[in-house]
N, C-alpha and C positions, 0 to 999 in steps of 0.2 A: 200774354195778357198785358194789355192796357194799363200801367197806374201812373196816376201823379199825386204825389204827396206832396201836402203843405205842411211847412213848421217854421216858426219864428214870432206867432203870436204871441199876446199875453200883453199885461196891463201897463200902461204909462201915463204920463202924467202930462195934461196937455201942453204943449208946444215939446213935447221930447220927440225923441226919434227910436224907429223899428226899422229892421229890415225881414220881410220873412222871402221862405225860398220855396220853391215849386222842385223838386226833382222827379224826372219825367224817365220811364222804361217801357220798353216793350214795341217801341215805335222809331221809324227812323226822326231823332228830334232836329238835324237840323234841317230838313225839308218839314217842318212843323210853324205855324205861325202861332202864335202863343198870346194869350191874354189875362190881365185881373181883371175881375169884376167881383163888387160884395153888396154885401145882402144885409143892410140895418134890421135889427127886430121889428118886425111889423110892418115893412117897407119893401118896395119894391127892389128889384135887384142891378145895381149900378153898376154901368159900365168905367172901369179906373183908367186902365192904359194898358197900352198892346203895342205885338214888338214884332215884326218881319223875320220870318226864320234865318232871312241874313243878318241880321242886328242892324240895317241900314237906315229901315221906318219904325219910327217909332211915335204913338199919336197917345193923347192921355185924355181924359174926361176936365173938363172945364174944373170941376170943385179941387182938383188936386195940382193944376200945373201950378209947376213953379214949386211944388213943396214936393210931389213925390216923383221915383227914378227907375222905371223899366230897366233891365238890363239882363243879358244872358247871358253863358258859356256853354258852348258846344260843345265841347268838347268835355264836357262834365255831363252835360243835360239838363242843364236847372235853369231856370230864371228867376229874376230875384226881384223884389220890391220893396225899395229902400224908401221911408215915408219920412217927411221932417215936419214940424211944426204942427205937429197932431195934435186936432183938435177933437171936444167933445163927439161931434156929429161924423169924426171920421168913425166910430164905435158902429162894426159890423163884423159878420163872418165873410171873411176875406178867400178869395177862390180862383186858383188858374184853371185856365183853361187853352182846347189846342185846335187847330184845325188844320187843314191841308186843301182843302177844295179853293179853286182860283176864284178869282175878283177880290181878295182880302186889301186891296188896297179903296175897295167901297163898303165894306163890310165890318171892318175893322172892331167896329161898336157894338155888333148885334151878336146878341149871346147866341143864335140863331143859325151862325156861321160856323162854331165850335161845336167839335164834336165829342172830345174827351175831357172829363172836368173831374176835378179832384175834390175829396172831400168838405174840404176849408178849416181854417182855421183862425179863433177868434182873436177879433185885434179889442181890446176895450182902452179907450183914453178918458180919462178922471180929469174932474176939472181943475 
């Protein structure tokens, strides 16, 4: 069976910093290409940043570069996403996800491409 679990949310205070982690089983993870994307209250569901199951590409959503950091080990099976300078509007349920099916270097954004997604878990930043 398929899981990825999120943990490392929880509440900060804007411009502080989170990391939460994705730990993935039941799948070979490092043939997996892996993504965040989350989901504000009421709002559609945003694409964060996504990471090549080599660790080589790595691409992020416009609202976060420069402040948040994809990153993996395979050899654990987790990726991780380190957020700095959070603000109000980053406040969503945050959520990996996995895929394996090729063209992920044009697909990379689309939630449409991933196939296993974990629960999520919530990030809130206070102003």
């Amino acid at each position: 069976q398929v899981k990825l679990v999120e943990t490392g949310g929880g509440l900060v205070q804007a411009g502080g910093s989170l990391r939460i982690s994705c730990v993935v089983s039941g799948l070979s993870f490092s043939d997996t290409n892996m993504a965040w994307f989350r989901h504000p209250l009421g709002k559609e569901g945003q694409f964060v940043a996504a990471i090549h199951r080599s660790g080589d590409d790595i691409y992020y959503g416009d609202s976060v570069k420069g402040r948040f950091t994809i990153s993996r080990d395979n050899a654990k099976n987790v990726v991780y996403l380190e957020m700095n300078s959070l603000r109000p509007d980053d406040t969503a349920i945050y959520s990996c996800a996995g895929g394996q099916r090729p063209h992920f270097s044009i697909q990379w954004d689309r939630s449409s491409y991933y196939y296993w997604w974990g629960q999520g878990t919530q990030v809130t930043v206070s102003e």
